[in-house]
C-alpha positions in Angstrom: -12.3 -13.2 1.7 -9.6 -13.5 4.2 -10.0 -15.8 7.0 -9.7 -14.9 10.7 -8.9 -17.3 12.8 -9.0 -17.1 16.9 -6.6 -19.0 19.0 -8.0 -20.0 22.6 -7.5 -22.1 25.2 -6.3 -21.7 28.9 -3.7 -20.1 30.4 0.0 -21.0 29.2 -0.7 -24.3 26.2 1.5 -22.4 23.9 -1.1 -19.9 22.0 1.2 -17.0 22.1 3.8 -19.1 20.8 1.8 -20.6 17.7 0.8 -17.0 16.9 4.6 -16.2 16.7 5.2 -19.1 14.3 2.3 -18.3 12.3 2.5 -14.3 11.8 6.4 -15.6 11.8 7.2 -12.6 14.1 7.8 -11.9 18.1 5.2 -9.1 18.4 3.7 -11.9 21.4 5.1 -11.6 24.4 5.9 -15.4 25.2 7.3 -16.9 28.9 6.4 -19.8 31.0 4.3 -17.5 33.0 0.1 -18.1 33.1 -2.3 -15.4 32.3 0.5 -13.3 30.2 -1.7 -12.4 27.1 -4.3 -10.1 28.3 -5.5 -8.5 25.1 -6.4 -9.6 21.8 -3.4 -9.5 19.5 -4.1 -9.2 15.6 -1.7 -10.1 12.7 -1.5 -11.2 9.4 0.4 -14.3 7.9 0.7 -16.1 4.3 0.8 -19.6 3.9 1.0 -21.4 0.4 0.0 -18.2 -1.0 -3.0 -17.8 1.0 -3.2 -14.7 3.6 -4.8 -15.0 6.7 -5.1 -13.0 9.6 -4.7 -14.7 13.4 -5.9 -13.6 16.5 -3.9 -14.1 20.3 -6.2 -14.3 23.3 -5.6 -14.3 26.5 -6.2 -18.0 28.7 -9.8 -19.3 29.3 -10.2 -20.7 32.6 -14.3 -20.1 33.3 -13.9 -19.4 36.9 -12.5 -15.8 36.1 -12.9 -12.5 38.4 -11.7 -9.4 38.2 -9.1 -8.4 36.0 -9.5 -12.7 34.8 -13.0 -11.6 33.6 -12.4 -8.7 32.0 -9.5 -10.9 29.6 -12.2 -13.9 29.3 -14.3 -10.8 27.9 -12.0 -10.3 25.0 -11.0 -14.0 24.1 -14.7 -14.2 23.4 -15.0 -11.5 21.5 -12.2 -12.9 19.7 -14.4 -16.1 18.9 -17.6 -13.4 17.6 -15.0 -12.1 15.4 -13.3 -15.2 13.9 -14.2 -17.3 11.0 -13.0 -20.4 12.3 -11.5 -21.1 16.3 -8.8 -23.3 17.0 -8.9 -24.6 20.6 -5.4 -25.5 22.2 -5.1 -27.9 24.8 -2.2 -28.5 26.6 -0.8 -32.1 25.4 1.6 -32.5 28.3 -0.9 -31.5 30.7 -3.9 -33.7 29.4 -7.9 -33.1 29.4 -8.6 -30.5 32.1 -12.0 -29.5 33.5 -11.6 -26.5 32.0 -11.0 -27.7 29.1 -14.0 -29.3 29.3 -15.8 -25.6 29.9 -14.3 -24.4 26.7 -15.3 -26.8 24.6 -19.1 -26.5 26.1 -19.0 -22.9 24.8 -17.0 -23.5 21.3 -19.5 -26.2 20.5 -22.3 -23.9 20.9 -20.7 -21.5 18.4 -22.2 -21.5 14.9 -18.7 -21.6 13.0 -16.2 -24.0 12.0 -13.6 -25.5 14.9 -10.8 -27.2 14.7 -9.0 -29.1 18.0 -5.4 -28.5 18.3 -3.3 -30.4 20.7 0.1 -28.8 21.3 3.0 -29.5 23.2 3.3 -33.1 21.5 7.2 -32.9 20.6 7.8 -35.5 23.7 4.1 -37.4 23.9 2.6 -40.1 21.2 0.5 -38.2 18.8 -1.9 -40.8 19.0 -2.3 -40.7 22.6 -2.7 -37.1 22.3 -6.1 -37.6 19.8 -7.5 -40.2 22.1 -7.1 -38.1 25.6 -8.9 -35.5 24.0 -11.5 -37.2 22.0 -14.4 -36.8 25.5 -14.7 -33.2 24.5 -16.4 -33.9 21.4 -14.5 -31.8 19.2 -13.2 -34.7 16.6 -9.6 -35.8 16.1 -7.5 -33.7 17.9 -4.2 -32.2 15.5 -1.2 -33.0 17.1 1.4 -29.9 16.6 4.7 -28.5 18.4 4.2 -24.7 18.3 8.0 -24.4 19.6 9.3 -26.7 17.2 6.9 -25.9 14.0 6.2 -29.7 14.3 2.6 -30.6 12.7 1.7 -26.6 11.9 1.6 -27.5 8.3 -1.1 -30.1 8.0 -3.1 -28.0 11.3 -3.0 -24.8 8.5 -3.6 -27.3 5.4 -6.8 -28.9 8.0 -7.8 -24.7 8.7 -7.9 -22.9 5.7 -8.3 -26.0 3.4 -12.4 -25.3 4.5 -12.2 -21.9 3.5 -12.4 -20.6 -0.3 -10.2 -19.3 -2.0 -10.6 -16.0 -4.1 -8.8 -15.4 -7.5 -5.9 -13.6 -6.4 -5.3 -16.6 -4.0 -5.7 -18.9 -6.7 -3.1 -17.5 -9.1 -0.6 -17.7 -6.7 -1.2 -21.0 -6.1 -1.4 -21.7 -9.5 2.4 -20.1 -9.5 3.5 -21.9 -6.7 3.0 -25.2 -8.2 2.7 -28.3 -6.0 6.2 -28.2 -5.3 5.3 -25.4 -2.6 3.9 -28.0 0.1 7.3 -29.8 0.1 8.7 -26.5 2.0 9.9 -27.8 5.6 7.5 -27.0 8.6 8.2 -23.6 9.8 9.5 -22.1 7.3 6.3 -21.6 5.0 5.3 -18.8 6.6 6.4 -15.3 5.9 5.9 -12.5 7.8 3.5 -9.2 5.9 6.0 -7.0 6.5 4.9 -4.6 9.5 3.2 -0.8 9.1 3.6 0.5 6.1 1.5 3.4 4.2 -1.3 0.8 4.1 -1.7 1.2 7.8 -2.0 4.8 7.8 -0.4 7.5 10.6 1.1 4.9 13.4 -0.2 6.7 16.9 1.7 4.7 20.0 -0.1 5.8 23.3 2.4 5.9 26.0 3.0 7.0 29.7 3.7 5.9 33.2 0.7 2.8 34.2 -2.4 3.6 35.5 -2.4 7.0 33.4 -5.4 6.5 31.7 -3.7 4.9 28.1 -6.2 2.0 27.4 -9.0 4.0 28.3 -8.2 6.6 25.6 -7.4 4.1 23.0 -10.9 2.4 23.6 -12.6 6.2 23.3 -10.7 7.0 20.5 -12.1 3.5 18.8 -15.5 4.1 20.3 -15.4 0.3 21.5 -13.8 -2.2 24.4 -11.0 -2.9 22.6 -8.7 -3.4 25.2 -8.9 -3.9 28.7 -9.3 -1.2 31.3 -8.9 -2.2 35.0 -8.4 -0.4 38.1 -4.8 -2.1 38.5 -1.6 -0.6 37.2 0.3 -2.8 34.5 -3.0 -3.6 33.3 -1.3 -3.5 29.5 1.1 -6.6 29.1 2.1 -6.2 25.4 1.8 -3.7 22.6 -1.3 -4.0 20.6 -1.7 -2.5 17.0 -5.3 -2.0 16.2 -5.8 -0.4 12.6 -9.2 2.0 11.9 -10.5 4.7 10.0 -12.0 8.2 11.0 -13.1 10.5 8.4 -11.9 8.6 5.5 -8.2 8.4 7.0 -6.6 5.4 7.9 -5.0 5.2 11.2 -3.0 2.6 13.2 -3.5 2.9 17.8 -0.4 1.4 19.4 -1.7 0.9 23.4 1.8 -0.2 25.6 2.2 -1.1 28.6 3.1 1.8 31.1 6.2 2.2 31.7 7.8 2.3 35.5 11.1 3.4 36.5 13.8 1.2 36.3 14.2 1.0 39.9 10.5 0.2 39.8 10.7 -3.2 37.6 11.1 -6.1 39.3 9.4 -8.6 37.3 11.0 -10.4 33.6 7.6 -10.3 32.0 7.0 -6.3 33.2 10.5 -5.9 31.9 9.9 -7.5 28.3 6.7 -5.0 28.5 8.8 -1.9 28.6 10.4 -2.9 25.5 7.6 -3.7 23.9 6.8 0.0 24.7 9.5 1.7 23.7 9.6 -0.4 20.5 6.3 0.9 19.6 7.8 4.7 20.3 10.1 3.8 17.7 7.5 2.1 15.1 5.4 5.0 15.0 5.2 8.3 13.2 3.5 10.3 15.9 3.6 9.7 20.0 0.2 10.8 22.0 2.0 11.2 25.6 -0.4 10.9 28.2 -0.2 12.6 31.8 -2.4 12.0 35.0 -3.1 15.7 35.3 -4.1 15.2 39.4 -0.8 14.3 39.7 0.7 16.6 37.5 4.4 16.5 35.7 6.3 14.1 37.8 10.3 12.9 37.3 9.5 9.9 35.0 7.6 11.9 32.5 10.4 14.1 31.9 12.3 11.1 31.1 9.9 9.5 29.2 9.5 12.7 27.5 13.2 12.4 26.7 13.4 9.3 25.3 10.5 10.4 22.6 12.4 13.4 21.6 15.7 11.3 21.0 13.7 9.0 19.0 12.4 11.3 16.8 9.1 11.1 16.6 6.3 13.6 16.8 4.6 14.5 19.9 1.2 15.2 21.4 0.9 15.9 24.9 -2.8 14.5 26.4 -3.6 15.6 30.2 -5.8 13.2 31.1 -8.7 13.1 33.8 -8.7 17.2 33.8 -12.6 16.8 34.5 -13.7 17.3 38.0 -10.8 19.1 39.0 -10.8 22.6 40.9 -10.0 26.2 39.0 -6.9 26.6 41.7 -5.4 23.2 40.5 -5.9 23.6 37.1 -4.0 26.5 37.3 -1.2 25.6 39.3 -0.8 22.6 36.9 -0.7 24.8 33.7 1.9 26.8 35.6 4.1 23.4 36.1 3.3 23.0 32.6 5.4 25.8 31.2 8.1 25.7 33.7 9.1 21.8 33.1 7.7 21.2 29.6 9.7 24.2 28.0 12.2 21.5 26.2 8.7 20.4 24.3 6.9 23.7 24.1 6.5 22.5 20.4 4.1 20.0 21.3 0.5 20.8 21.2 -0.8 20.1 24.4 -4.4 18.6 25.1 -6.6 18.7 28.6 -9.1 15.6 28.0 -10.8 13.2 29.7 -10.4 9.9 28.5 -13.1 8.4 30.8 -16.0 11.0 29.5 -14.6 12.0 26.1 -13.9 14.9 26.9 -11.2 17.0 24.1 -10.3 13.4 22.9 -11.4 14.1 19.4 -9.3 17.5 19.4 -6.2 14.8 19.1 -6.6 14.0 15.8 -6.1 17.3 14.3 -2.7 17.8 16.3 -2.2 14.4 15.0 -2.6 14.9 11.5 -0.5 18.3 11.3 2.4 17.1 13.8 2.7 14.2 11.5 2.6 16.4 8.3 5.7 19.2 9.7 7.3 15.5 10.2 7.0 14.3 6.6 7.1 17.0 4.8 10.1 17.8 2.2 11.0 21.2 1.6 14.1 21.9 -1.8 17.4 23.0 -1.1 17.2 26.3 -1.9 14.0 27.1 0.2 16.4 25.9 3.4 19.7 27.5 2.0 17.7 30.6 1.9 15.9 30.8 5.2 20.0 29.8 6.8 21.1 33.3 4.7 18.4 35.3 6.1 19.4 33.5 9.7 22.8 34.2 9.7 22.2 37.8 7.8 20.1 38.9 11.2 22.4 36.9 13.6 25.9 36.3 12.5 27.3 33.0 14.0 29.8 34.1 16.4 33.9 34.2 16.0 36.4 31.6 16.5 40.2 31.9 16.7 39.7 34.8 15.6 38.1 33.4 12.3 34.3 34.0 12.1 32.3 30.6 11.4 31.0 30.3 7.5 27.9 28.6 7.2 26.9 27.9 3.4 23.8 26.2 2.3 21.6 23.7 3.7 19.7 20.4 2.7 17.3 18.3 3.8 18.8 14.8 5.2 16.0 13.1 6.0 12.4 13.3 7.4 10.0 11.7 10.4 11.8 13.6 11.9 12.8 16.4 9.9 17.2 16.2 9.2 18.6 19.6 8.1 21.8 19.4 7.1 24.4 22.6 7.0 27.3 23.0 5.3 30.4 25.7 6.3 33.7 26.1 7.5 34.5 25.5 11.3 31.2 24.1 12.1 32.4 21.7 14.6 32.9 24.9 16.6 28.9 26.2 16.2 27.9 26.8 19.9 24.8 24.8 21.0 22.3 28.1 21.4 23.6 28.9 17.5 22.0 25.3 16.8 18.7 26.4 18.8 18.5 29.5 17.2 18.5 27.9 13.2 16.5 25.5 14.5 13.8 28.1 16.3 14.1 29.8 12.7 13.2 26.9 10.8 10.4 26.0 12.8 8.7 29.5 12.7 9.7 29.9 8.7 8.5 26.7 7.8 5.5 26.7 10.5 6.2 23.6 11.9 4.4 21.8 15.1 4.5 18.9 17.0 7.7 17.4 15.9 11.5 18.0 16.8 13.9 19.1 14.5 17.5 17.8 14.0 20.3 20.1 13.0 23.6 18.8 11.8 26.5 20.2 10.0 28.9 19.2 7.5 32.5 20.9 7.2 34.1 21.7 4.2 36.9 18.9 2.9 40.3 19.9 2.1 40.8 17.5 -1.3 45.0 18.3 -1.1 44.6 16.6 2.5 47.0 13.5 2.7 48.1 14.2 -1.2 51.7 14.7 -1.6 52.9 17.3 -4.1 55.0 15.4 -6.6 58.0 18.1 -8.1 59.1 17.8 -11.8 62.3 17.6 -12.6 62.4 20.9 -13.9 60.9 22.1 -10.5 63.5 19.7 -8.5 66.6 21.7 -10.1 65.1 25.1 -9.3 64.7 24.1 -6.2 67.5 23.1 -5.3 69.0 26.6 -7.2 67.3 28.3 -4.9 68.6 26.7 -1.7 71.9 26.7 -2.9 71.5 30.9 -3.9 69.9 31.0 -0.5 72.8 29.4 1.6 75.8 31.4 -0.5 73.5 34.6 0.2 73.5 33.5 4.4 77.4 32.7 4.5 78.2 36.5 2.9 76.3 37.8 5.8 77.8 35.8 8.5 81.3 36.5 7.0 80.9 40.4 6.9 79.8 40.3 10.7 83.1 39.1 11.4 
């Protein structure tokens, strides 16, 4: 059994930043700025051998409305979920009312607690257990998240209660005890991030208020994440692994992202790169659109940074329902006139809200990621380029028409083809769009961009120096000698 573990407390005693020293990562967005974490973050850690999996909540305060409520919501879902909770308190700040609220409520839970007073790099550790000790918890553990002071003995206090299994065992058995002499810190390493194991990565993405939360929680079939009525809703990026259909999947919600013009606060602007991050960690990108407000100018550039990452791409028009025959026209119509740099994207009218067409995703999903992945041999490319070029010849240079050889793939996700020819720094850029229209009707390809590049052909005499024999030295200079005797009779008979 793994444990889970659920980190809560109010807002800003260092939770995001224990999570980062645990899972040894910065997937947490961490500032000295209250209410930051909004929804539950998951990931995994090791410690001694043992593997865990941690949980980031967003602060407890027990006074919370609106969008507060809705994040109280998930930190005690959180606590349903864990095995064990650890409750952080603020050390510098001492024993709060609220405080006192969350303890009521983690007493009453029927699983094991552990108190955990951070913040102590500056304060007596001792005065730290006793401040604490009216809420009833036990013996607070003194720890400095920031500093990795204490985290050892908290972990060696957590998951010393749990059991291990035999896996868990060998390893420690391998370890030896030499293994809890490691400095604090520095025993944790991180599980290295998606990987096959985690199935196709899906990062949602588009402008706030689009509609992105909503579709990841219909798409789970559960409250995963928080919706609200408020635009920048999303704070961090939150992977949430699942399976559909026997298929393992990874959801990446992001924050939406604004124009730059638009961003005025540092936490907002750590969001966006959160976002943009998760564009790069995934192997397909669900792009969603507001489709009552149809293609606007951020889009396109949104749109534009997915296609320079790579990735594949499904377009989702969100909250279609309700809307009149005349708009959903007109918006199809803006559709093909300013998506036509995309137009190999399949494109999806849903309603996120209602579930409407959200389940028609996953199949664009699964075959925009398979054109992405896919390998195909040289000589399957090299002959699709020969029957390119034999139906329309690259066009003429200097005189000189360009050669284009064979081709190769140079990489996938997405898919590299790689030409080889003479003159090919001189291929015009509609050449490159017509190979790369050909590939992707040969090969039947959707939902992903396609990279062309080319290779010239290398001189190997370039730079080399042609070293003469003797032999060839003295004919040489024969022959400038005959030629020089042969000149001077010419000159002289002029005269």
């Amino acid at each position: 059994m793994v444990p889970v573990i659920a980190l809560v407390g109010r807002p800003n005693v260092g939770k995001s930043t224990l999570f980062n020293r645990l899972t040894k990562s910065r997937d947490a967005i961490v500032a000295e700025y209250a209410g930051l974490t909004r929804d539950r973050q998951y990931g995994e850690a090791k410690w001694q051998g043992r593997t865990y999996i941690v949980i980031d909540t967003g602060g407890l305060t027990g006074d919370e409305e609106g969008i507060d409520a809705k994040m109280a919501e998930q930190s005690l879902q959180a606590m349903e979920e864990a095995d064990a909770v650890m409750f952080i308190v603020d050390a510098r700040v001492g024993m709060t009312p609220g405080d006192q609220m969350i303890a009521e409520h983690v007493r009453k839970l029927n699983k094991r607690y552990f108190l955990v007073a951070n913040k102590v790099d500056s304060i007596d550790p001792d005065l730290a257990r006793a401040e604490f000790s009216p809420l009833g918890l036990g013996d607070a553990l003194p720890i400095a998240a920031a500093h990795g002071r204490g985290v050892s003995y908290m972990l060696e206090q957590a998951l010393g209660s749990f059991p291990k299994d035999a896996a868990e065992q060998d390893v420690a058995e391998q370890e030896g005890e030499g293994a809890e002499q490691v400095a604090e810190g520095e025993e944790h390493k991180r599980i290295p991030g998606p990987s096959d194991k985690d199935g196709i990565k899906i990062a949602i993405i588009g402008r706030p208020n689009v509609g992105k939360s909503t579709l990841v929680n219909r798409m789970l079939g559960e409250e995963r994440v928080i919706v609200y009525d408020q635009a920048g809703t999303t704070r961090d990026s939150i992977y949430i692994p699942f399976e559909r259909g026997e298929e393992k999947y990874t959801l990446i919600d992001t924050a939406g992202v604004r124009r730059r013009g638009k961003i005025f606060e540092a936490v907002e602007k750590f969001s966006v790169v959160k976002a943009l991050q998760a564009i790069q960690d995934a192997n397909v990108v669900i792009f969603v659109m507001d489709a009552r407000e149809g293609v606007v100018e951020h889009d396109l550039n949104l749109l534009g940074f997915v296609l320079d990452s790579g990735r594949a791409l499904v377009i989702a028009l969100n909250k279609w329902d309700g809307m009149e025959p005349g708009e959903r026209d007109y918006v199809k119509t803006e559709l093909e006139r300013r998506l036509f740099f995309v137009d190999f994207a399949d494109i999806h009218f849903i309603s996120a809200k209602h579930g409407t067409g959200v389940g028609n995703l996953y199949k664009s999903v699964q075959s925009s990621f398979q054109s992405a992945v896919t390998r195909w041999p040289t000589s399957r490319l090299t002959q699709i380029l020969e029957d390119a070029v034999r139906e329309h010849q690259p066009p003429m240079v200097a005189g000189r028409r360009i050669k284009l050889r064979y081709a190769h793939l140079g990489g996938a996700n997405p898919p590299i083809i790689v030409i080889h020819g003479n003159q090919v720094d001189a291929v015009p850029k509609s050449y490159s769009r017509y190979l790369e229209n050909t590939y992707r009707r040969v090969l039947k390809l959707v939902g992903t961009p396609i990279r062309i590049e080319y290779k010239g052909g290398e001189n190997p005499y370039e730079g080399k120096k042609n070293t003469l024999t003797d032999r060839q030295v003295n004919k040489k200079r024969r022959l400038m000698s005959h030629h020089k005797k042969a000149e001077k009779k010419r000159r002289d008979k002029k005269r």
